[in-house]
C-alpha positions, 0 to 999 in steps of 0.5 A, a space after each residue: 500500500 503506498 500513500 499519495 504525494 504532490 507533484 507540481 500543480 497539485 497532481 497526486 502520484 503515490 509512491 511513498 510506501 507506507 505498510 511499512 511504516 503501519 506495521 512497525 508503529 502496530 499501535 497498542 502492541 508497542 505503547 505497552 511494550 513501551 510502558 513496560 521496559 521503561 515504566 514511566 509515561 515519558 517514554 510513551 509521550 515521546 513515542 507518540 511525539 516521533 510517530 506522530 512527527 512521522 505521519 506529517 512527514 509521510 503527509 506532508 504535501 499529500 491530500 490523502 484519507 489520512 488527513 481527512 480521518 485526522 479531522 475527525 478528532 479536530 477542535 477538542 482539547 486534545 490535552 483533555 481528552 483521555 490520557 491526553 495522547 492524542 495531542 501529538 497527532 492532533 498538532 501534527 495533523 493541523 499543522 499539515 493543514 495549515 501548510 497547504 501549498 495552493 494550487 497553481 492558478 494554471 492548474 486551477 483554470 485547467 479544472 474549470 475548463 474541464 468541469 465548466 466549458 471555461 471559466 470567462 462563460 460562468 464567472 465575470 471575475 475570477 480571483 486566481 489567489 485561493 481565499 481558503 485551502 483545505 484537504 480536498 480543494 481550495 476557494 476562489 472568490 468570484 462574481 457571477 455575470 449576473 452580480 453575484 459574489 460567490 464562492 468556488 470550491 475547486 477540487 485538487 485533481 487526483 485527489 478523489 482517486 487517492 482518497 478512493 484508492 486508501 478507502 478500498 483498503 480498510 486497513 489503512 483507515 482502521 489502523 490509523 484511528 487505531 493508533 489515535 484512540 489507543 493513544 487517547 484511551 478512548 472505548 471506541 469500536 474501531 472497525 465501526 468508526 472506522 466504516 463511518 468515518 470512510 463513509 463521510 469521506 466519501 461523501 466529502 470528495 463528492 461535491 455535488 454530494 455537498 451540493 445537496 447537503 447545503 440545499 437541504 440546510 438552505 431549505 431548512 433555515 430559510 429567512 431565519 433571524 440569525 442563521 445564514 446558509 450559502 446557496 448552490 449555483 447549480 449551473 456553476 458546479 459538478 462533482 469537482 466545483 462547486 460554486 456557492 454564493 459568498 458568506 461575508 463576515 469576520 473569520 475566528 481570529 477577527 472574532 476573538 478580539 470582538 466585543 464580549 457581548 458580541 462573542 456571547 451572541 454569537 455563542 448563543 447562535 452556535 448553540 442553537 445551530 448545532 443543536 437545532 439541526 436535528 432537533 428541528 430536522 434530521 441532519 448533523 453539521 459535523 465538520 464544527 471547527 471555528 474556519 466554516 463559520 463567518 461571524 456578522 457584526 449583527 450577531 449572526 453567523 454564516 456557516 460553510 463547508 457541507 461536506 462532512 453532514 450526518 442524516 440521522 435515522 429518525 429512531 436514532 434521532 429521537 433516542 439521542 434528543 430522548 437522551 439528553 432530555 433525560 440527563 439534563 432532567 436526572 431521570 437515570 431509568 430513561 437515559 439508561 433505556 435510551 443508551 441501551 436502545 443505541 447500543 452502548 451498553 447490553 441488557 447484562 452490562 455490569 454498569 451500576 446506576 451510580 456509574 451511569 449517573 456520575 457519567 451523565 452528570 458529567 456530560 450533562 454539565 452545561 446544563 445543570 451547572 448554576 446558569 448562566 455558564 461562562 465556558 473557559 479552557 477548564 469547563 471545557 475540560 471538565 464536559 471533553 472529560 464527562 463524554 471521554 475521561 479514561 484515566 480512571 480504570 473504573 471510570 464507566 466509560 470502560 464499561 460500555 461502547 460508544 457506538 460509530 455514530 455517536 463518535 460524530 454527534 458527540 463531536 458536535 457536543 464537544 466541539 461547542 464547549 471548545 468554541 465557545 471556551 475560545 470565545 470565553 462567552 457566558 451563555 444560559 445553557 440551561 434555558 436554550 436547551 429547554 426551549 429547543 427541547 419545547 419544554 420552556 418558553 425561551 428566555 433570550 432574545 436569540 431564542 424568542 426570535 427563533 421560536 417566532 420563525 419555528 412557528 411560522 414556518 410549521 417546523 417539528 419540535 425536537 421530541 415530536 416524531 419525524 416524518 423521516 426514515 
């Protein structure tokens, strides 16, 4: 199995060997092995430091499925999660990211032609120096010929036949997210999340899969207050463009340095967002890093990047919302019932209702901790270590299993508590869940002007049945 490297322009080729590589660094085999011959954690810390170093080496001008798996594990204080073993990936993984090389403006109009006919037939402007670069393609800035300013997202060539090439081997995804949970110590099924996370990247290199997935949030938060989507321009994308009308707004270090009571809004808004996605429909934005959103001056937020969404089963939906209900209001029988019913745990698990209780307790933190909450670096430790904290042995979370499919909804729970933690925002978390859940009436000015829209526009409440699979 060989991983892909760059050439010049953003062409993939594959010739750097990586079995290699995979079988001498076998994960949790050679982490023990490590533990015992030298009886401290250092040894460990720097075996981690030195395969982690390696990854970027092998990944270093590649667009592989790699550095989309690493993503899965992006925004989370990695210094809380677990033993904390994962810091060294997660580091290593964004700084991949952060060096992107662009494309060449050459290489990038060769695309357009092939995708679109030209670029001059779609666009009256077209700026050649990318706004943005990621692991699958880079944006361009742009203007229709009817006015519009739009975004261009283009694909690097190769890239999906790499990303298609490393997922027909399972292998190199599950030993990958092997390695990184055996750092972290986190009670993941492997081959599960592993299959889920494969899944999502195949989506991701599709973008007409993408195109898909903003329509559907652009139908679903139509003339809301505070919520802005992107609209496709269909005529102007394939499976390797897509074209979106521009978001503007303040990136996230521009939204740091903003006014408290601005960061506290927009805190506010996140929430709702993240939350309200599958409490009002049947979809998880699950890319929730800080770089997709573009933050208004009026208090709204622009959200991008529909690559990576989650459609969750209305069953499992309903079980996930029935769930966090339960935890916020202590009810230990139901949450118990709704973890069962996911798969966490069997009928027989040995897991006390003390042990489950000083777990949800924790995950339900936000919530139940006197209100409002203002999130800093150690709440935010305190709800990565509720959902994810296996330094203790007889910690509950080596009692159950977390299945695939919660790995992304509790992605979206965690990632909150980092953004909002960077923007040090004081938030009634309590209150907002309860009027998204339709058991209180909202407090907050946020919360009655999305009510206001919920109702005008006949949406299902959060513990309401769908009318979806």
């Amino acid at each position: 199995m060989t991983t892909p490297d760059r050439i010049p322009h953003g062409r993939i080729r594959r010739t750097m060997p990586l079995a290699g590589f995979t079988a001498r660094a076998a994960g949790g085999r050679m982490v023990a092995g490590l533990r015992q011959k030298a009886g401290n954690d250092h040894a460990v810390e720097q075996f981690h430091e030195r395969t982690a170093e390696r990854y970027a080496e092998l990944l270093g001008q590649s667009r592989g499925v790699l550095m989309k798996a690493g993503q899965i594990f992006s925004m989370i204080d990695a210094n809380a999660l677990g033993t904390g073993g994962f810091a060294p990936y997660q580091k290593a993984l964004g700084r991949l990211q952060a060096d992107a090389p662009p494309m060449h403006p050459a290489l990038v109009h060769e695309v357009l032609r092939r995708e679109l006919g030209s670029t001059d037939e779609h666009f009256a402007d077209f700026s050649e120096e990318p706004m943005a670069a990621a692991s699958v393609g880079q944006v361009h800035r742009a203007v229709l010929h009817d006015g519009r300013e739009v975004a261009v997202k283009v694909q690097y060539p190769g890239v999906a036949r790499a990303i298609r090439e490393d997922l027909a081997n399972a292998e190199i995804v599950t030993t990958f997210l092997r390695f990184v949970t055996a750092a972290s110590g986190m009670p993941v099924d492997v081959q599960g999340l592993a299959r889920e996370a494969a899944a999502r990247i195949s989506e991701e290199i599709d973008y007409r899969h993408e195109a898909a997935m903003i329509t559907a949030f652009s139908n679903l938060y139509r003339d809301h207050p505070f919520i802005r989507i992107p609209d496709v321009v269909p005529e102007a994308s394939t499976g390797q463009v897509l074209t979106m009308t521009y978001l503007d707004g303040m990136d996230w270090a521009t939204a740091q340095q903003a006014d408290q009571d601005l960061k506290n809004t927009w805190a506010e808004v996140l929430m709702r967002f993240m939350n309200g996605n599958y409490r009002h429909a049947n979809l998880a934005h699950a890319d929730p890093h800080p770089g997709n959103y573009r933050f208004g001056a009026d208090g709204s937020v622009g959200f991008l990047d529909f690559g990576c969404v989650i459609i969750m089963p209305e069953r499992y939906r309903w079980q996930w919302v029935s769930f966090l209900r339960a935890a916020v209001e202590d009810r230990p029988a139901d949450y118990r019932e709704c973890l069962t019913q996911m798969g966490f745990f069997g009928e027989g698990s040995s897991l006390t209702d003390d042990d489950l209780r000083e777990w949800v307790s924790d995950m339900a933190y936000e919530s139940t901790t006197p209100q409002p909450l203002t999130y800093t670096p150690d709440e935010s430790a305190r709800v990565i270590r509720g959902f994810l904290n296996v330094r203790d042995t007889d910690h509950p979370l080596t009692k159950i299993t977390v299945p695939p499919e919660c790995t992304f909804t509790s992605r979206i729970m965690l990632a909150h508590s980092s953004v909002a933690a960077g923007l040090t925002a004081t938030v009634y978390s309590r209150a907002i869940m309860d009027d998204m859940d339709g058991v209180a009436e909202p407090i907050t000015e946020l919360g009655k002007l999305h009510h206001a829209w919920v109702r005008e526009r006949g949406l299902p409440g959060a513990l309401d049945h769908h009318d979806h699979p």
